[in-house]
C-alpha positions in Angstrom: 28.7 -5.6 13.4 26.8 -8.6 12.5 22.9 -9.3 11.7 20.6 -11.5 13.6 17.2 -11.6 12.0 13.9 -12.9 14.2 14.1 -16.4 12.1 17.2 -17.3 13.0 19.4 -16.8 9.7 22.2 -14.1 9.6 25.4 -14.2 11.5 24.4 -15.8 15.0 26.4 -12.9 18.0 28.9 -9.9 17.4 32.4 -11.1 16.5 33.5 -9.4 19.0 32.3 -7.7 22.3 34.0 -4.3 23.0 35.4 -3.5 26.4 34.2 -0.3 28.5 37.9 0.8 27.7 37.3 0.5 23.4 33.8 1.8 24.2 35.1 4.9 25.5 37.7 5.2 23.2 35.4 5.9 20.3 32.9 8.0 22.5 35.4 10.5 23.8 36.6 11.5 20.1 33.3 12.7 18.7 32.3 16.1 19.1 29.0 17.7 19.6 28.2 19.0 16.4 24.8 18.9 14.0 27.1 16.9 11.7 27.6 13.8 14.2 24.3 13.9 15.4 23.6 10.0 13.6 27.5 8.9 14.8 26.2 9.9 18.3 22.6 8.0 17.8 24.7 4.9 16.5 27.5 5.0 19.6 24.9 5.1 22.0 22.9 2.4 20.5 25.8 0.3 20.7 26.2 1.3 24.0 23.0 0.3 25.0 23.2 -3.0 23.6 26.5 -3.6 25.0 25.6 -2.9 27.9 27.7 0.3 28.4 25.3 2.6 28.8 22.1 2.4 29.8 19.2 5.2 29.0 16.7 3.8 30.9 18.0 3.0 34.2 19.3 0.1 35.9 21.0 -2.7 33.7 18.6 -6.0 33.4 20.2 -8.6 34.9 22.8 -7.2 36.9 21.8 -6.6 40.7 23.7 -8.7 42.9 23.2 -9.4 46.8 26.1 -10.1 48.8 26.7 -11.8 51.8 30.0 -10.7 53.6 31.5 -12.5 56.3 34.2 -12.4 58.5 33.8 -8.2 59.1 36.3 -6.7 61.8 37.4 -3.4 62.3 39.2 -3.3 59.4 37.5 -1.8 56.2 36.6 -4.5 54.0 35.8 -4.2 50.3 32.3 -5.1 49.3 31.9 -4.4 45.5 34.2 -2.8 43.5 32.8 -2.6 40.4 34.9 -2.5 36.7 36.5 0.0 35.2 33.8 2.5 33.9 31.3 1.1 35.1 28.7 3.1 38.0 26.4 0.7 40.4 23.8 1.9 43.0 23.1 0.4 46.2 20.1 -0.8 46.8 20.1 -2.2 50.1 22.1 -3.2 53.1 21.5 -5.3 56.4 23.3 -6.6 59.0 23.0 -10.3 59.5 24.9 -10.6 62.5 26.9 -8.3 64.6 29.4 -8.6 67.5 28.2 -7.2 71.0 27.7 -3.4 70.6 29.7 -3.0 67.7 28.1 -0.8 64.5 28.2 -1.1 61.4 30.1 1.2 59.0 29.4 1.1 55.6 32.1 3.6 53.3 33.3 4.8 49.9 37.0 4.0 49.7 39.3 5.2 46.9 42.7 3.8 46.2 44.6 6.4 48.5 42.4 5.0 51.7 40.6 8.2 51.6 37.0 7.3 53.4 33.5 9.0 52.9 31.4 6.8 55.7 27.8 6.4 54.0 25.8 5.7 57.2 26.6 3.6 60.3 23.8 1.0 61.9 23.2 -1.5 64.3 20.6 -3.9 65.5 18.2 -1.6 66.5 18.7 0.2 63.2 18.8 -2.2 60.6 18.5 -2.2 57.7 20.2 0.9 56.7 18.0 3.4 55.3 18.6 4.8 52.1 17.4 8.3 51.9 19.5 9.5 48.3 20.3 6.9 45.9 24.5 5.8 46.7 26.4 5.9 43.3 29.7 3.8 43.5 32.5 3.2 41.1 35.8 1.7 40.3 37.4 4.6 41.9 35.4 5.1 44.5 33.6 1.6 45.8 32.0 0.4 48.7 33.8 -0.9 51.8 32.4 -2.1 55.3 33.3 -2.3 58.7 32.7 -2.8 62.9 32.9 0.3 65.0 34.8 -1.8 67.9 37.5 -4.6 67.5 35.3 -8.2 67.0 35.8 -11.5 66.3 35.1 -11.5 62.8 31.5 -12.8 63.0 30.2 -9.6 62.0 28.2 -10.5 58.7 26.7 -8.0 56.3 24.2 -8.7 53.1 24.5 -5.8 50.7 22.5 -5.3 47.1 23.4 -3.3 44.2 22.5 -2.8 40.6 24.4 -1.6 37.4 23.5 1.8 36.1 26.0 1.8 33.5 
């Protein structure tokens, strides 16, 4: 690890930045013990400067908003996020929508298993969020029309990193 004082001198960044992968590497072989109580201090402050972990909420800097075009009846991905890490949605509107068509906003894992988070339409937008939506690289959000359209169905969705 390197040292970055506040005038400047010491080694300037990290040598190296660790993946969620290395990060959870090292987490997942220290017990819970009184004797690793400053190993687990240390991990999670790297964590947390990393940006692997977060113990205070969302991640600074890393809320999105997405504008997705081109929705048909087809499930469409709309954020899946890296391995390991867990996002939250924040928001989601329809921007336009064909004829009487609904929108369908999903969870999707990689089998094509569904879990359909909330449907709305015009008269219903945006989509209310009543329970924060957690989402993940195994389980990410996906969108899609209730009826067959042309594809001008567009969608603008906002989420932010948790960890």
């Amino acid at each position: 690890m390197s040292t970055r004082y506040q005038d400047g001198t010491g080694d300037a960044e990290f040598t190296k930045q660790i993946t969620q992968a290395e990060y959870d590497r090292v987490v997942n072989q220290i017990y819970l013990s009184e004797e690793n109580v400053e190993l687990l201090e240390a991990v999670k402050l790297l964590g947390e400067v990393t940006n692997r972990r977060s113990s205070s909420g969302p991640i600074a800097g890393t809320q999105y908003v997405y504008d997705i075009t081109g929705i048909t009846n087809s499930n469409e991905d709309v954020h899946r996020p890296g391995e390991g890490e867990v996002w939250q949605l924040v928001a989601a509107s329809i921007i336009t929508l064909d004829g009487a068509s609904t929108m369908i906003l999903n969870l999707v894992d990689s089998a094509g298993n569904l879990v359909q988070i909330d449907t709305f339409n015009a008269t219903s937008n945006p989509m209310e969020l009543n329970e924060p939506i957690y989402y993940t690289n195994e389980a990410w959000l996906s969108c899609r029309t209730s009826n067959a359209s042309s594809g001008n169905a567009r969608l603008a969705v906002s989420g932010i990193r948790i960890r």
